[in-house]
C-alpha positions, 0 to 999 in steps of 0.5 A: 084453685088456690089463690094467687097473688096479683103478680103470680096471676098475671103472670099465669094469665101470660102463659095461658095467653101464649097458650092458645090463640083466643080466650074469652073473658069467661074462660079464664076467669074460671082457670085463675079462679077469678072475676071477669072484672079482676081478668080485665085488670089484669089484662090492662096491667099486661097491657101497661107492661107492653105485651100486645093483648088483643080483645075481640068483640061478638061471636068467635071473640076473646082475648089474644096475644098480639103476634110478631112483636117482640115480649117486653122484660119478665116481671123479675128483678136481677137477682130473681132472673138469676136465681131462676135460670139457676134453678132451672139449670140445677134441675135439669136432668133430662135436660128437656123441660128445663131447655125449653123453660130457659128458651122461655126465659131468655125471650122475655129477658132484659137484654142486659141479662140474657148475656148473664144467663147464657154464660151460666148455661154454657158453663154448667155440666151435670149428673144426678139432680135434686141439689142443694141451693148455693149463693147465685152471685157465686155461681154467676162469679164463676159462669162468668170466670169460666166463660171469659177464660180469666183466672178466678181466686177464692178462700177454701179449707183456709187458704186462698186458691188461684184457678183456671176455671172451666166448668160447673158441675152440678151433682145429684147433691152439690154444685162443684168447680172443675179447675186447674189449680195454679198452686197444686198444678193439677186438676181439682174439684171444688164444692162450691158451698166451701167457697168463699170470698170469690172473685174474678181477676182480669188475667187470661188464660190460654185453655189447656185440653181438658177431662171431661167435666161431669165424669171427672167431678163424678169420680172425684166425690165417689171415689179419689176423696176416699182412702179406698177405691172398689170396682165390681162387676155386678150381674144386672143392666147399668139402668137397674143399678144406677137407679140403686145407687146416688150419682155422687156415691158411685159411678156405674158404667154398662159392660153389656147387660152388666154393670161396671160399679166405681166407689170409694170408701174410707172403709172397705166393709162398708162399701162392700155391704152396700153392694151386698144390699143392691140384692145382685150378684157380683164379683170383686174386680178389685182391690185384691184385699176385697176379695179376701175380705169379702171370703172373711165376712162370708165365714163371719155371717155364715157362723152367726147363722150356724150359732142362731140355729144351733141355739134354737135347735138346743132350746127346741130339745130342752122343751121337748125333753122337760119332765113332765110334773104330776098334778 
């Protein structure tokens, strides 16, 4: 076992202790990949921090976690329970392991935290997973925005932006911002690594009824950025394609045992040649321009085809019709 450092390993001791009822001093010396000495310091230090650890003498002895007492404060300062609850939020794509390490999290949470934490999990939405880290205090800045429904102001693509925050989202590569923008008085989506200076301000908001948050950011960044938008129906279940296909570069709906594909381009060849490399059948619902596009490249295809053989055909000929010279 490789190892860990003093509070990396108490912090593995806490965990096997909640594990299992009892452990004996030999048993987890083996599973740190320490001494019995080193597991009775650690022990002690859990002990200094306020956690119940419990130490049997005889047969049927060992170490325990004392039970029916709250769990003291997590050896995390702010900034470190923060940007692990962040992380955990922005890796959560089923949503079950990362739920269950958040439930984790928040009991050994200093109170004055566990506020901060929920607020940024019920202001989060996502699709797709494997994102790209941002500034946590930005985050928690608009968590908090959108949980107090008051205002929130920030510097973007040069001009300073006033919002009525609502949701998070986070995409398969980057963390947005669902709003209503004040100035453009409209729904807008905003990448949060684009923000800067962003701030709270104290003005309230009264809800407006508003789209769903993660389809509303997954159509924005797949598609209503782009010059063009394409629909296609492919012959194949959505599963298949959505595993084909980044979460932020299509949205795929089930059309019963096929796959209704939405994407965006600023030219239309290149999202029609990615499509083709998907290896199904499909057919162009729209635009009507992609259609005769796609009859376009098919000529243009098949006429390279036809030149390559013609020209292996003719090279072919001329090796089998060279005279043959005397020795």
């Amino acid at each position: 076992m490789e190892e860990l450092g003093t509070t990396e390993r108490v912090l593995v001791l806490l965990g096997l202790l909640q594990k299992r009822r009892v452990w004996t001093g030999p048993e987890l010396a083996d599973r740190l990949g320490v001494t019995t000495r080193t597991v009775r310091r650690d022990v002690e230090r859990l002990r200094t921090l306020g956690y119940p650890v419990h130490a049997g003498q005889g047969a049927g002895g060992g170490y325990q976690l004392g039970a029916g007492q709250d769990l003291p404060p997590l050896l995390l300062d702010d900034e470190e329970a923060i940007a692990t609850a962040v992380a955990l939020l922005a890796g959560a794509e089923s949503g079950d392991a990362a739920l269950r390490a958040l439930t984790k999290l928040d009991r050994v949470l200093p109170a004055r935290l566990r506020h901060e934490v929920r607020a940024l999990a019920g202001s989060v939405e996502s699709f797709g997973g494997g994102r790209a880290p941002v500034d946590p205090e930005v985050l928690m800045t608009l968590a908090r925005a959108c949980r107090d429904e008051v205002e929130a102001e920030f510097t973007y693509k040069n001009g300073r932006r006033r919002v009525e925050p609502y949701r998070l989202v986070a995409s398969d590569r980057r963390w947005y911002l669902l709003a209503y923008d004040l100035g453009r008085d409209d729904w807008r989506t905003f990448r949060v690594d684009r923000m800067s200076e962003v701030s709270a301000r104290t003005w309230r908001f009264r809800p407006r009824e508003a789209p769903d948050a993660a389809a509303y950011v997954q159509e924005s960044v797949s598609s209503r950025v782009y010059r063009h938008q394409a629909r296609f129906l492919v012959h194949a279940p959505a599963a298949t394609v959505r595993d084909q296909i980044p979460a932020s570069a299509a949205v795929v709906h089930d059309r019963g045992g096929h796959s209704e594909v939405v994407s965006g381009a600023d030219n239309l060849d290149s999202v029609l040649l990615h499509m083709v490399l998907l290896g199904h059948e499909f057919e162009v619902l729209e635009p009507p321009a992609l259609r005769d596009r796609c009859s376009t490249l098919a000529d243009r295809l098949r006429e390279a085809g036809t030149a390559r053989s013609t020209q292996s055909e003719t090279s072919a000929r001329r090796r089998t019709t060279r005279p043959i010279r005397s020795p």
